[in-house]
PDB file with SEQRES, HELIX, SHEET and CRYST1 records, atoms N, CA, C and O in Angstrom:
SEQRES   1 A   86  UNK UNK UNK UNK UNK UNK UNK UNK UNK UNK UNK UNK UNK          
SEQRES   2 A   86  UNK UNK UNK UNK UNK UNK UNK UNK UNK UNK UNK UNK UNK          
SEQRES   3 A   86  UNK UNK UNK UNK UNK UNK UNK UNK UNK UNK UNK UNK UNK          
SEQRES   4 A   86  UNK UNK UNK UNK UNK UNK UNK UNK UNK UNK UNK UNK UNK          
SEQRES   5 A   86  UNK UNK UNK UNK UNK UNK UNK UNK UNK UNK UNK UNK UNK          
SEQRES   6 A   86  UNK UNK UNK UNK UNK UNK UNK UNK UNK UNK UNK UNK UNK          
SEQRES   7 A   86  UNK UNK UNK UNK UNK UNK UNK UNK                              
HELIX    1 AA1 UNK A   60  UNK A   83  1                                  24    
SHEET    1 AA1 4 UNK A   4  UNK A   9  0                                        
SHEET    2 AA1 4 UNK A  20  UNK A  26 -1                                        
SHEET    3 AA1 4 UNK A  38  UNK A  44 -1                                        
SHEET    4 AA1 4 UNK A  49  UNK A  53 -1                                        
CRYST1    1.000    1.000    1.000  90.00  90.00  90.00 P 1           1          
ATOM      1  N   UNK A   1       4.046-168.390  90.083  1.00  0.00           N  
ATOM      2  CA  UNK A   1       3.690-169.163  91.238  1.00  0.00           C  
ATOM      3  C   UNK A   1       3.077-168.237  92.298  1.00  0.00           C  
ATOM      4  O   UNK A   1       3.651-167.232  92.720  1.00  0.00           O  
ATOM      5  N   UNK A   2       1.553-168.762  92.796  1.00  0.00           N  
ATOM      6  CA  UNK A   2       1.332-168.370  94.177  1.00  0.00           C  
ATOM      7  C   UNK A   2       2.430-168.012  95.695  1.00  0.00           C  
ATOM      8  O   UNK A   2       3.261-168.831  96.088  1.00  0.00           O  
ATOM      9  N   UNK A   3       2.308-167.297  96.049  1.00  0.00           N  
ATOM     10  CA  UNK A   3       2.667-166.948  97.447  1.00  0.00           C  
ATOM     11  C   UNK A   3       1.578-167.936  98.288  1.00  0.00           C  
ATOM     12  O   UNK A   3       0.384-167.841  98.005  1.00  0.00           O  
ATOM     13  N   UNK A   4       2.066-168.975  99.424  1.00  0.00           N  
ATOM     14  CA  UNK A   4       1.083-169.027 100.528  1.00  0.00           C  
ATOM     15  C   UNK A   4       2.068-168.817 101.713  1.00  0.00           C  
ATOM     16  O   UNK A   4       3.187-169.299 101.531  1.00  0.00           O  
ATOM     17  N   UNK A   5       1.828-168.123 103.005  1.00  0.00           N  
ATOM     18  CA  UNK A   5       2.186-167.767 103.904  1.00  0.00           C  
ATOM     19  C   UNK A   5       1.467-167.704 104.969  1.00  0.00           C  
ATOM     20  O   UNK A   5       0.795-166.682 105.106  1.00  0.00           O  
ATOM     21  N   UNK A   6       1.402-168.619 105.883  1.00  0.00           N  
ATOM     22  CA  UNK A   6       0.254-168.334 107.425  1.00  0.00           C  
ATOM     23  C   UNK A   6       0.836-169.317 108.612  1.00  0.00           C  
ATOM     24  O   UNK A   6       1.403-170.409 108.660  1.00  0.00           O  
ATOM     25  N   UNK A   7       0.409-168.388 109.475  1.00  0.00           N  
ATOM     26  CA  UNK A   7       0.857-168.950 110.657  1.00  0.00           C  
ATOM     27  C   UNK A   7      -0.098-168.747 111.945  1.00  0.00           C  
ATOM     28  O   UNK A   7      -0.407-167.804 112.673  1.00  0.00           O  
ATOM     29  N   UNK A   8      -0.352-169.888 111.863  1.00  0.00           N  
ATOM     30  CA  UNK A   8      -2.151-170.393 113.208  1.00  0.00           C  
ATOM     31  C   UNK A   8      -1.646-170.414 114.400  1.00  0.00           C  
ATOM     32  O   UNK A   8      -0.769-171.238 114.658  1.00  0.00           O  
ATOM     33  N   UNK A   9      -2.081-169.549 115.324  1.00  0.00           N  
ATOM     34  CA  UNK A   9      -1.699-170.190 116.881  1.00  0.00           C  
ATOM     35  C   UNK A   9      -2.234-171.193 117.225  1.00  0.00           C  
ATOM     36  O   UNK A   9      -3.232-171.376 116.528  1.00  0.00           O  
ATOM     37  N   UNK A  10      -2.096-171.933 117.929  1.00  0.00           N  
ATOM     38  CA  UNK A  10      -2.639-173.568 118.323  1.00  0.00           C  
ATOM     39  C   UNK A  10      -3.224-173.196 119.949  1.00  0.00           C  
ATOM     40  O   UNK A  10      -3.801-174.096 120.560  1.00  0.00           O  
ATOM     41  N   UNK A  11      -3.090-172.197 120.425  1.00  0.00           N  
ATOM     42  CA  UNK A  11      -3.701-172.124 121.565  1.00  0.00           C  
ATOM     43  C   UNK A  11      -4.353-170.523 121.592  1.00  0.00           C  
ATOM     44  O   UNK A  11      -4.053-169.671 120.756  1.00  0.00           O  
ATOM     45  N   UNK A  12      -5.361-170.292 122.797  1.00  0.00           N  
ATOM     46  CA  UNK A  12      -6.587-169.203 122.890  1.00  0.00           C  
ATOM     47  C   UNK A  12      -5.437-168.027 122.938  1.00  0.00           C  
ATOM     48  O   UNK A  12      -4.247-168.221 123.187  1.00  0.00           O  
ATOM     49  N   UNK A  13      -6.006-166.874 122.670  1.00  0.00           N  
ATOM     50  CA  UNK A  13      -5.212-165.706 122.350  1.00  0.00           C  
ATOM     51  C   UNK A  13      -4.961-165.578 124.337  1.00  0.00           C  
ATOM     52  O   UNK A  13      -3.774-165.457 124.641  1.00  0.00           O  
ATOM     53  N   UNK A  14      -5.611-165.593 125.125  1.00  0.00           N  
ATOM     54  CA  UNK A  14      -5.477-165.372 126.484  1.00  0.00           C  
ATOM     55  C   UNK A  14      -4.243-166.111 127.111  1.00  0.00           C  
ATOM     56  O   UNK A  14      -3.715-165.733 128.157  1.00  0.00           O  
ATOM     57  N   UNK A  15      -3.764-167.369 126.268  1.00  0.00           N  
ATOM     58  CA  UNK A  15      -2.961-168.568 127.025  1.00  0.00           C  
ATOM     59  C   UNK A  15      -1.545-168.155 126.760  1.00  0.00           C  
ATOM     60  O   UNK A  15      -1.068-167.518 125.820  1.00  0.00           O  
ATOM     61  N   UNK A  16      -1.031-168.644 127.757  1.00  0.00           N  
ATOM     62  CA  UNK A  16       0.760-168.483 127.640  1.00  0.00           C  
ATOM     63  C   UNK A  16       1.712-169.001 127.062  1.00  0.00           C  
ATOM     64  O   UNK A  16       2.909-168.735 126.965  1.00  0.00           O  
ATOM     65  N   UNK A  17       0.896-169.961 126.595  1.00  0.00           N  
ATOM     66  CA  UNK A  17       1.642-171.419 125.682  1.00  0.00           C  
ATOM     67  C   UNK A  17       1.374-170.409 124.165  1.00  0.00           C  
ATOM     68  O   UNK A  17       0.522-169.642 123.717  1.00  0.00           O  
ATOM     69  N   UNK A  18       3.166-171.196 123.632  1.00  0.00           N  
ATOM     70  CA  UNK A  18       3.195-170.358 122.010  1.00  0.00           C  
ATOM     71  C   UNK A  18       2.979-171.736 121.134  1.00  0.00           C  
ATOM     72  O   UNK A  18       3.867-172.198 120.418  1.00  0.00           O  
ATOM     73  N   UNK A  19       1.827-172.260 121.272  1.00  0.00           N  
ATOM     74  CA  UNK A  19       1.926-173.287 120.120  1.00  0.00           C  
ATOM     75  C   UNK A  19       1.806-172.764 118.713  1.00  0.00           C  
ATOM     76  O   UNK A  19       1.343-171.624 118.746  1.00  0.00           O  
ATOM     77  N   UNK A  20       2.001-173.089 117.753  1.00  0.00           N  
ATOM     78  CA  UNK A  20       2.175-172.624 116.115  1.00  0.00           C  
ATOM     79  C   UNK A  20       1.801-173.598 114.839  1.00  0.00           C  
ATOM     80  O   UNK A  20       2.327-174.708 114.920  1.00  0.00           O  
ATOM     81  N   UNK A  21       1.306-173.462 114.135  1.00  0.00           N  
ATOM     82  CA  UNK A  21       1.579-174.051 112.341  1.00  0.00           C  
ATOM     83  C   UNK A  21       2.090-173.037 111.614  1.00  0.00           C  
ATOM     84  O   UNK A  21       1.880-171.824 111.644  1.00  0.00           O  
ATOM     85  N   UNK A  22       2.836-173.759 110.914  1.00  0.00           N  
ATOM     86  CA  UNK A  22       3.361-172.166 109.901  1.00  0.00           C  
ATOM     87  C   UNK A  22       3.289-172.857 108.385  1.00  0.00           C  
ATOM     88  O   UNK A  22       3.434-174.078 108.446  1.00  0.00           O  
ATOM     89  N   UNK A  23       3.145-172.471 107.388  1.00  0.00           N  
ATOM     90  CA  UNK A  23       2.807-173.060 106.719  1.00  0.00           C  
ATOM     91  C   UNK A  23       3.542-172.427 105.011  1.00  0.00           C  
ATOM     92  O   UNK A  23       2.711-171.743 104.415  1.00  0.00           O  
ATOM     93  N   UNK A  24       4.139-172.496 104.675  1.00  0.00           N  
ATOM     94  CA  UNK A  24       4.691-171.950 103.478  1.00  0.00           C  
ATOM     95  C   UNK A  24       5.644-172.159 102.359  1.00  0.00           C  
ATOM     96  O   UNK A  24       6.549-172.967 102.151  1.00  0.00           O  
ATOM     97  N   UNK A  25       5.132-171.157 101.707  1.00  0.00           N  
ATOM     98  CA  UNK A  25       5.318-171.702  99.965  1.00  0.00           C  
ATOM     99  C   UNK A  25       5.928-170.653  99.222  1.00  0.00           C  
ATOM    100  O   UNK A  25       4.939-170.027  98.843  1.00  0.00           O  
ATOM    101  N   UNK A  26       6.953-170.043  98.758  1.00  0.00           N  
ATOM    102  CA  UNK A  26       7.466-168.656  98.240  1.00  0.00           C  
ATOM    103  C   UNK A  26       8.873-168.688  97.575  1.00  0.00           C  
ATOM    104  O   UNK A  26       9.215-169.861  97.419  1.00  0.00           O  
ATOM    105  N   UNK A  27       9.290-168.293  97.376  1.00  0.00           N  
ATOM    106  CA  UNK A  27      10.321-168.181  97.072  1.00  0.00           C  
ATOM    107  C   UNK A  27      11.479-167.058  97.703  1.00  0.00           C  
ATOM    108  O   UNK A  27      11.061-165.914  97.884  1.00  0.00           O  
ATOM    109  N   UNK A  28      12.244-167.214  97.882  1.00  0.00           N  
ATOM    110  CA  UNK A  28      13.160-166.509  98.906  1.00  0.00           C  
ATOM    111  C   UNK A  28      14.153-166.521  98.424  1.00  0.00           C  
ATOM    112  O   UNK A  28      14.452-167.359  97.572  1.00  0.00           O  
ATOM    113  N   UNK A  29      14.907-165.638  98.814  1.00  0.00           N  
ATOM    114  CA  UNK A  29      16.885-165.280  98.854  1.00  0.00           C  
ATOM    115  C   UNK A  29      16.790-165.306 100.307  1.00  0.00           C  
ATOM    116  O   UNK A  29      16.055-164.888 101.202  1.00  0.00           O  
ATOM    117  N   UNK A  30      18.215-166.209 100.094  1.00  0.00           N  
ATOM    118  CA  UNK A  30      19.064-166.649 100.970  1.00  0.00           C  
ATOM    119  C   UNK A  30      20.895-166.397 100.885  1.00  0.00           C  
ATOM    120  O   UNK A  30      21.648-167.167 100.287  1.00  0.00           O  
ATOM    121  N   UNK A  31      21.234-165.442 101.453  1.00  0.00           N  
ATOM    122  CA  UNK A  31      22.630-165.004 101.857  1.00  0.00           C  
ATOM    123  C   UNK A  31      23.373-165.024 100.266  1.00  0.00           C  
ATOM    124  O   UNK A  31      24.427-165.656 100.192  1.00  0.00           O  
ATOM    125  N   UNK A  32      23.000-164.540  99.355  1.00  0.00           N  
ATOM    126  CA  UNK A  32      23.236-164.073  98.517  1.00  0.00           C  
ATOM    127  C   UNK A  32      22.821-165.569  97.206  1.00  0.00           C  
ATOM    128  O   UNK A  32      22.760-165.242  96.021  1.00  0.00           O  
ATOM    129  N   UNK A  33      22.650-166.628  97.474  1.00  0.00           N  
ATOM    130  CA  UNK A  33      22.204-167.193  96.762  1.00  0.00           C  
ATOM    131  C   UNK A  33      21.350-167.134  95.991  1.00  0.00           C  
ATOM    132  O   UNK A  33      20.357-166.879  96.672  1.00  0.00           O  
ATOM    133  N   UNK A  34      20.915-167.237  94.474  1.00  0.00           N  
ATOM    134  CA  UNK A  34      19.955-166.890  93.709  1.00  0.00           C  
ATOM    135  C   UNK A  34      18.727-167.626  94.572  1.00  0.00           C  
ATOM    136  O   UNK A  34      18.852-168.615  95.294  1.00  0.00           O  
ATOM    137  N   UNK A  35      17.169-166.662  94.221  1.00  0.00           N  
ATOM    138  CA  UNK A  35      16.258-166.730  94.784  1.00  0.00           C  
ATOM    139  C   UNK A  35      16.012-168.224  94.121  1.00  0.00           C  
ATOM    140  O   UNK A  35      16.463-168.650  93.058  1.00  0.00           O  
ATOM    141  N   UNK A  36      14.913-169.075  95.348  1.00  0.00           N  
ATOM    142  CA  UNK A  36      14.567-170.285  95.031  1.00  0.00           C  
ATOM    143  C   UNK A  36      13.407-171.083  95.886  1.00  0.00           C  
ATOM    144  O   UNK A  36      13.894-171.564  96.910  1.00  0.00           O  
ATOM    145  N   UNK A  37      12.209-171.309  95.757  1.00  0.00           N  
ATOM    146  CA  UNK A  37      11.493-171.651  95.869  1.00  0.00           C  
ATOM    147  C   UNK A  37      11.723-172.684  97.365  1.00  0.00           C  
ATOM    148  O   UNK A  37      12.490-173.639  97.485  1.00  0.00           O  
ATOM    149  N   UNK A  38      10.784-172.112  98.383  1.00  0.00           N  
ATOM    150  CA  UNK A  38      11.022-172.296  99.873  1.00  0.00           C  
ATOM    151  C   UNK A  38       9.528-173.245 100.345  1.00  0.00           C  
ATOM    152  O   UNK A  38       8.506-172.580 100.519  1.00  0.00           O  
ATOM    153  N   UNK A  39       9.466-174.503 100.504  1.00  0.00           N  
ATOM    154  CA  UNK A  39       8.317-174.775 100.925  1.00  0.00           C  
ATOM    155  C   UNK A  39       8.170-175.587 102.170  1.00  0.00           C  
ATOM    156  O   UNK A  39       8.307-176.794 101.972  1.00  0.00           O  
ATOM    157  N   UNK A  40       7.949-175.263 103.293  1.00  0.00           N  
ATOM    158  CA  UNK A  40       7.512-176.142 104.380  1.00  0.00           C  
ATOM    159  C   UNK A  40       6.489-176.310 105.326  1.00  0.00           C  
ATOM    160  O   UNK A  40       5.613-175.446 105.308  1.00  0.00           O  
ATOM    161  N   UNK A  41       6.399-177.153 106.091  1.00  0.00           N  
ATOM    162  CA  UNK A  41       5.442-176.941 107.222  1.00  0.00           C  
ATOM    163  C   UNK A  41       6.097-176.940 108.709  1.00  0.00           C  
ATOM    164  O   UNK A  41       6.920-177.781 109.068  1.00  0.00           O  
ATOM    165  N   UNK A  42       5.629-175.903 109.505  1.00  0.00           N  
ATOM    166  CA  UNK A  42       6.865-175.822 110.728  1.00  0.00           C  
ATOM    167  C   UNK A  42       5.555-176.503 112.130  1.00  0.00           C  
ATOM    168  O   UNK A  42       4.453-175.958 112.076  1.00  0.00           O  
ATOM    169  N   UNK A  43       5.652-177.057 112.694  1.00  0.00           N  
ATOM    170  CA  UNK A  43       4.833-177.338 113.969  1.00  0.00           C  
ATOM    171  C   UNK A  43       5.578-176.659 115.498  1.00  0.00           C  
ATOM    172  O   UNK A  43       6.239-177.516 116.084  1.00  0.00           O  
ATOM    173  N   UNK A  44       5.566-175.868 115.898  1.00  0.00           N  
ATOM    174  CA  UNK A  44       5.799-175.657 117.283  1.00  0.00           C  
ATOM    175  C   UNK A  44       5.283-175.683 118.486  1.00  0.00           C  
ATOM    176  O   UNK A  44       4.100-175.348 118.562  1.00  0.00           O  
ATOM    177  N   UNK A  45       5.880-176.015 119.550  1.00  0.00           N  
ATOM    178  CA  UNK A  45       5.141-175.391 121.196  1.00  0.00           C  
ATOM    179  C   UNK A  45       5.853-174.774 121.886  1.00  0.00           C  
ATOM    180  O   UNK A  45       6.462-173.855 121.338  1.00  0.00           O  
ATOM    181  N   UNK A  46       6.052-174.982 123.184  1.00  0.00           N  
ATOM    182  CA  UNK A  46       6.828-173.755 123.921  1.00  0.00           C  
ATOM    183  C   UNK A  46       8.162-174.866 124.421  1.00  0.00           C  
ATOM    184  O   UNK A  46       9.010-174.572 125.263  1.00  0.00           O  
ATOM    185  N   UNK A  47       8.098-175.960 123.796  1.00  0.00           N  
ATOM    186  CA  UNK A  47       9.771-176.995 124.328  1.00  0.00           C  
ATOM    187  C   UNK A  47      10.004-177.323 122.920  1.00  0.00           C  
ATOM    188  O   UNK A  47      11.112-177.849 122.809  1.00  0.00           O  
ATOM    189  N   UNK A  48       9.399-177.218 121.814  1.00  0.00           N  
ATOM    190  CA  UNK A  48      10.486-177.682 120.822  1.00  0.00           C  
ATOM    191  C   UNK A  48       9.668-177.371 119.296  1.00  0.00           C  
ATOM    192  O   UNK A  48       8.446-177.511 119.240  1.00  0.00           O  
ATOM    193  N   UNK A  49      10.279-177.042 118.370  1.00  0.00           N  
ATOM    194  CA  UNK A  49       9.546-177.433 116.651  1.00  0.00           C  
ATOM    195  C   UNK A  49       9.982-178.237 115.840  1.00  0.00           C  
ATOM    196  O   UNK A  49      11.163-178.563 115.716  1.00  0.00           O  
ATOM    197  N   UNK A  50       9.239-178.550 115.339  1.00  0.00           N  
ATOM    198  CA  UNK A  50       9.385-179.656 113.882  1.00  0.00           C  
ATOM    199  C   UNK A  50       9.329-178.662 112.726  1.00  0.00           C  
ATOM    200  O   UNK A  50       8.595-177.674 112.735  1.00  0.00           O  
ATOM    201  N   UNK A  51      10.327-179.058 111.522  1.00  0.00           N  
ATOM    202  CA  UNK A  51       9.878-178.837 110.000  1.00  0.00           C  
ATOM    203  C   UNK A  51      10.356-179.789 109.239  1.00  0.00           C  
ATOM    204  O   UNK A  51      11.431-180.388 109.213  1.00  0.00           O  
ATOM    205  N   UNK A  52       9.211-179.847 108.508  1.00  0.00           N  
ATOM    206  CA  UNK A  52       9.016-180.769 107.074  1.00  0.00           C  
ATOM    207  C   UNK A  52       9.086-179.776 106.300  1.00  0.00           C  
ATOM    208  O   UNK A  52       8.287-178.854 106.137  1.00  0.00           O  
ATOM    209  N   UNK A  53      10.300-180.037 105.708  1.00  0.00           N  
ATOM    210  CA  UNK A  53      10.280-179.065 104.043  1.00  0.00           C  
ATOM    211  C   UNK A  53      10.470-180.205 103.030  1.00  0.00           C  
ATOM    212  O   UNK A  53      10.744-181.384 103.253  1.00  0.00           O  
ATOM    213  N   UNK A  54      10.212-179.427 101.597  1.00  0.00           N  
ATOM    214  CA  UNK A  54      10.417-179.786 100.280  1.00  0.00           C  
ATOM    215  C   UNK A  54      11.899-179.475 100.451  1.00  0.00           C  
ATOM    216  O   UNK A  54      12.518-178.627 101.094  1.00  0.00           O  
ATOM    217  N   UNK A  55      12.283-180.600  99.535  1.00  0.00           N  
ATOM    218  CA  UNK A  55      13.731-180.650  98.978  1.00  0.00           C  
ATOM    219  C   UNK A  55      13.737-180.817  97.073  1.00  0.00           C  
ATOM    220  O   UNK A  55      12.928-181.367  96.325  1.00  0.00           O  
ATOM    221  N   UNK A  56      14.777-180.217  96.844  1.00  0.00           N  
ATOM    222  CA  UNK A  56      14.719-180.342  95.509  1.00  0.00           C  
ATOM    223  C   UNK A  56      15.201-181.899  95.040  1.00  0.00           C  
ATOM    224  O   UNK A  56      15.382-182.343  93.906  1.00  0.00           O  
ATOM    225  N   UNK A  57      15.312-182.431  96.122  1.00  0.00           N  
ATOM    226  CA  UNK A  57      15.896-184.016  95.619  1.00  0.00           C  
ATOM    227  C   UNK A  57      14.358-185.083  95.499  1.00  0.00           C  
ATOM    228  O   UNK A  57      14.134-186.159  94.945  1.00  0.00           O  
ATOM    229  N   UNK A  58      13.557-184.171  96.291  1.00  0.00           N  
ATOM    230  CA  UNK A  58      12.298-185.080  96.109  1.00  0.00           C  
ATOM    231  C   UNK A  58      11.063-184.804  95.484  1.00  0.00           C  
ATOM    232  O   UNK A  58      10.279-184.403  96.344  1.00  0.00           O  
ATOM    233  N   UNK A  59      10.645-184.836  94.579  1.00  0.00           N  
ATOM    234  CA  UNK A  59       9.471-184.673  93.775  1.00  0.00           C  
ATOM    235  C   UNK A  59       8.277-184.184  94.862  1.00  0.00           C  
ATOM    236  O   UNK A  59       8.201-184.445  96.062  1.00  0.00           O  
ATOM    237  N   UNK A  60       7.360-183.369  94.005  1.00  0.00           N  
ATOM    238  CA  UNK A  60       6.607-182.029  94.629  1.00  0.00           C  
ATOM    239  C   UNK A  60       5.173-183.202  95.048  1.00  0.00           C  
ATOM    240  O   UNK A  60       4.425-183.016  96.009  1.00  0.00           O  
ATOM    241  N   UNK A  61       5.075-184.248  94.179  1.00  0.00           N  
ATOM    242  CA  UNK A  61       4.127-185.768  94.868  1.00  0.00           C  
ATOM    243  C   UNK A  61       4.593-185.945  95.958  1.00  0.00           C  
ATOM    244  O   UNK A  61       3.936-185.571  96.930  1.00  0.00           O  
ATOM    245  N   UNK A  62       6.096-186.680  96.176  1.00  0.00           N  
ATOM    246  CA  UNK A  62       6.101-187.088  97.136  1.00  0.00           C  
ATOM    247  C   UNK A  62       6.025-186.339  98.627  1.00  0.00           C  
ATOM    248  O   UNK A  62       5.589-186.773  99.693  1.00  0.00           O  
ATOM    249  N   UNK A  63       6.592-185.099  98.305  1.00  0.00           N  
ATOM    250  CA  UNK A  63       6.202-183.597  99.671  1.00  0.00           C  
ATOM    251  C   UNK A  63       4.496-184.091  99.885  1.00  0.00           C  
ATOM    252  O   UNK A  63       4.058-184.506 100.958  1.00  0.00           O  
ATOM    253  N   UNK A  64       3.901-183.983  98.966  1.00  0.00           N  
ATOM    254  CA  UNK A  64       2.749-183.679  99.394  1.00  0.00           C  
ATOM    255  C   UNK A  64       1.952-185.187 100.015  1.00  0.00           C  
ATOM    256  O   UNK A  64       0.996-185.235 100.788  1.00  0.00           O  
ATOM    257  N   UNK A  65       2.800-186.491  99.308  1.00  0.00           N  
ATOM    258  CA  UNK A  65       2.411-187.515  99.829  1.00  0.00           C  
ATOM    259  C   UNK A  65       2.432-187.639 101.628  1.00  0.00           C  
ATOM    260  O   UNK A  65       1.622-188.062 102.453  1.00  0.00           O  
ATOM    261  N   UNK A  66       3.801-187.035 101.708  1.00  0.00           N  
ATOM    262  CA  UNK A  66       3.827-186.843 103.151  1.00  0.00           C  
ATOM    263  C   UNK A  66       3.482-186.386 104.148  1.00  0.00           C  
ATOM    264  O   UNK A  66       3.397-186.771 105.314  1.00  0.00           O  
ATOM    265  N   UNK A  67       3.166-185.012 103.306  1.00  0.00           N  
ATOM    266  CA  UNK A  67       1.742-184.164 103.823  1.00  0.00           C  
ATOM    267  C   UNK A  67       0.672-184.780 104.199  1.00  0.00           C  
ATOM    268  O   UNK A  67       0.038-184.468 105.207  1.00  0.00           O  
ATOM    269  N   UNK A  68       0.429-185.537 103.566  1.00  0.00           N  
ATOM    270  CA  UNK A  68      -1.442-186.533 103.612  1.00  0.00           C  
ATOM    271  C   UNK A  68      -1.089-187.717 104.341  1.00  0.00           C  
ATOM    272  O   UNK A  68      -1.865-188.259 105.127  1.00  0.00           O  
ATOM    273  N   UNK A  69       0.259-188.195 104.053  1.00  0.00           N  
ATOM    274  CA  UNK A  69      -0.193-188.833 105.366  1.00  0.00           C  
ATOM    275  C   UNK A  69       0.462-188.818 106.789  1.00  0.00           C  
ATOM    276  O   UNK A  69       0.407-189.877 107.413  1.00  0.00           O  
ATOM    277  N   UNK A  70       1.101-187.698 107.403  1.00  0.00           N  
ATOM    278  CA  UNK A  70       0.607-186.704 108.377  1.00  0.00           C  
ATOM    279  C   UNK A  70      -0.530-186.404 108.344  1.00  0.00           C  
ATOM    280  O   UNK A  70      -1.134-187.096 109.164  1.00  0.00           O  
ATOM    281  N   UNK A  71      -1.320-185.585 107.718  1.00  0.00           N  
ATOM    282  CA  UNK A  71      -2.688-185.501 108.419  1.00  0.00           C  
ATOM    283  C   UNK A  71      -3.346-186.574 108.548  1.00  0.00           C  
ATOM    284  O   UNK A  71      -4.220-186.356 109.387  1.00  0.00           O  
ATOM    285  N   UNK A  72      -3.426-187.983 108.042  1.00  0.00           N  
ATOM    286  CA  UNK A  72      -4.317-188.604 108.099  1.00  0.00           C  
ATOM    287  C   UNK A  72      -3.718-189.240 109.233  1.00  0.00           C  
ATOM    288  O   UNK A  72      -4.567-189.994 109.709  1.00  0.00           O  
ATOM    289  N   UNK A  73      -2.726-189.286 109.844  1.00  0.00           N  
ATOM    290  CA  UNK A  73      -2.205-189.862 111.179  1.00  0.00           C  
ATOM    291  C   UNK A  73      -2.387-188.613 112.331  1.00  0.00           C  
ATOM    292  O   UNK A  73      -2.356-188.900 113.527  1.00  0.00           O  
ATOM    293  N   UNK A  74      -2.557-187.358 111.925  1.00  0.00           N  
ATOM    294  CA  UNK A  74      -3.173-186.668 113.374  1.00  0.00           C  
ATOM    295  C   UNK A  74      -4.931-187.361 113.164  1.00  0.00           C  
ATOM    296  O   UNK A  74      -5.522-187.972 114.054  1.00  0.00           O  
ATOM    297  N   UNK A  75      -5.276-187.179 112.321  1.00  0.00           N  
ATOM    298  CA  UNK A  75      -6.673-187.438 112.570  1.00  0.00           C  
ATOM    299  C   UNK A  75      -6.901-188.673 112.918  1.00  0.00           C  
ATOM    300  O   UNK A  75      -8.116-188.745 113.104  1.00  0.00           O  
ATOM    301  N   UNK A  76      -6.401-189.715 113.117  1.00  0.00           N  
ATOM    302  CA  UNK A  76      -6.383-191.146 113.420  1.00  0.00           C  
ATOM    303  C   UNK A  76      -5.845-190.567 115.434  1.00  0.00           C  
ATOM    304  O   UNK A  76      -6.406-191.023 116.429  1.00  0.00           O  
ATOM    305  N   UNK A  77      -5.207-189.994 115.451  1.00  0.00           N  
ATOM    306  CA  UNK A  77      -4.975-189.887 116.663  1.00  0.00           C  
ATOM    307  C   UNK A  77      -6.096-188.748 117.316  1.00  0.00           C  
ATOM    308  O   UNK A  77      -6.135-188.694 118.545  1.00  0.00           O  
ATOM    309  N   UNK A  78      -6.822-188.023 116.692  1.00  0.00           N  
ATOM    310  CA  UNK A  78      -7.840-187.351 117.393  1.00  0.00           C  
ATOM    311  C   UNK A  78      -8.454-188.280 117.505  1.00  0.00           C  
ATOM    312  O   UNK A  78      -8.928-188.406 118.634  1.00  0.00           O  
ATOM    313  N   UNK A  79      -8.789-189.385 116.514  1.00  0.00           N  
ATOM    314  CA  UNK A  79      -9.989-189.973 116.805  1.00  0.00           C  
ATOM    315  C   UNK A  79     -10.376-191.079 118.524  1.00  0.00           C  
ATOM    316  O   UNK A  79     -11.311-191.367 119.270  1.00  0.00           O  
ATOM    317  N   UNK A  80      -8.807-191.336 118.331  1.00  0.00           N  
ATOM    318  CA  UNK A  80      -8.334-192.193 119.221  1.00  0.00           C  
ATOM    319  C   UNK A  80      -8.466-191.260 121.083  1.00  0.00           C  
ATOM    320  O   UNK A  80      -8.704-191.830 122.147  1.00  0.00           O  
ATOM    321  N   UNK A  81      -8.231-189.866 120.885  1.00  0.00           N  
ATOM    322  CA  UNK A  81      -8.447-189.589 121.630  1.00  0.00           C  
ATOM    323  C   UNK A  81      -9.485-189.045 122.673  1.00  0.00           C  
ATOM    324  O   UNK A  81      -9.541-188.770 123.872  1.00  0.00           O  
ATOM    325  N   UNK A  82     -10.459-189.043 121.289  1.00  0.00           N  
ATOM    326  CA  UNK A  82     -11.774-188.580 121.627  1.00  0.00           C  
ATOM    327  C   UNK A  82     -12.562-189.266 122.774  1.00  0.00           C  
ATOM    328  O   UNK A  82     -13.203-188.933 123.771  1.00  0.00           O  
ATOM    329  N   UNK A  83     -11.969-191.043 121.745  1.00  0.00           N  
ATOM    330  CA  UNK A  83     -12.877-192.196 122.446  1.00  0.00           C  
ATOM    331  C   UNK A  83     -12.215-192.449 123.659  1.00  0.00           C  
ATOM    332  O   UNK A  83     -12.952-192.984 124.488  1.00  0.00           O  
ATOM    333  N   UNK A  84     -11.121-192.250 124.016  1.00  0.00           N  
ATOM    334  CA  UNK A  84     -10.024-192.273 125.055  1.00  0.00           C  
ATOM    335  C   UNK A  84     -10.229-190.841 126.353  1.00  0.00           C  
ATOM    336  O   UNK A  84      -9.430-190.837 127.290  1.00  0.00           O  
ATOM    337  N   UNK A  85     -10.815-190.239 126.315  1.00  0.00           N  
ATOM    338  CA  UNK A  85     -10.843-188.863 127.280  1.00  0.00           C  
ATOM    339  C   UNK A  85     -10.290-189.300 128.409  1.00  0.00           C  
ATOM    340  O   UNK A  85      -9.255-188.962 128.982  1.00  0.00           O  
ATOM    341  N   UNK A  86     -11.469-190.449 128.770  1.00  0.00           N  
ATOM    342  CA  UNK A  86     -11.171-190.911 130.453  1.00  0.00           C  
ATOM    343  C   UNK A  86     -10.184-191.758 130.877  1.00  0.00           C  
ATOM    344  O   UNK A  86     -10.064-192.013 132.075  1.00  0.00           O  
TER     345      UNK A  86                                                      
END                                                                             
């Protein structure tokens, strides 16, 4: 299995705000537990974070179903905001 690991700031390198995506896929040890496959998506800002992880109770479709549609509900809300500025 691939390694993916990254983490995007959400705001200009100059700004004070710690917004974040983190994004990852690996496998890890945890406090002595045999190593085991770690996958989530973390969203942060500077008052609070979200994570969506994979669970082994739910099929690697349905993670990703949820994935898609999260994005397709931020992009429904950019769109909304675009037309919305004023």
């Amino acid at each position: 299995m691939k390694k993916y690991n990254t983490r995007t700031w959400l705001n200009s390198i100059d700004s004070h705000y710690t917004g974040s995506i983190i994004c990852h896929d690996g496998i890890v040890s945890n406090r002595g537990k045999p190593p085991a496959r770690y996958v989530f998506l973390e969203l942060s800002d500077c008052h609070g974070k979200s994570r969506i992880h994979y669970d082994d109770n739910l099929d690697m479709d349905a993670f990703i179903q949820k994935l898609t549609l999260l994005r397709s509900e931020i992009d429904n809300f950019i769109s909304h905001l675009e037309q919305n500025k004023s």
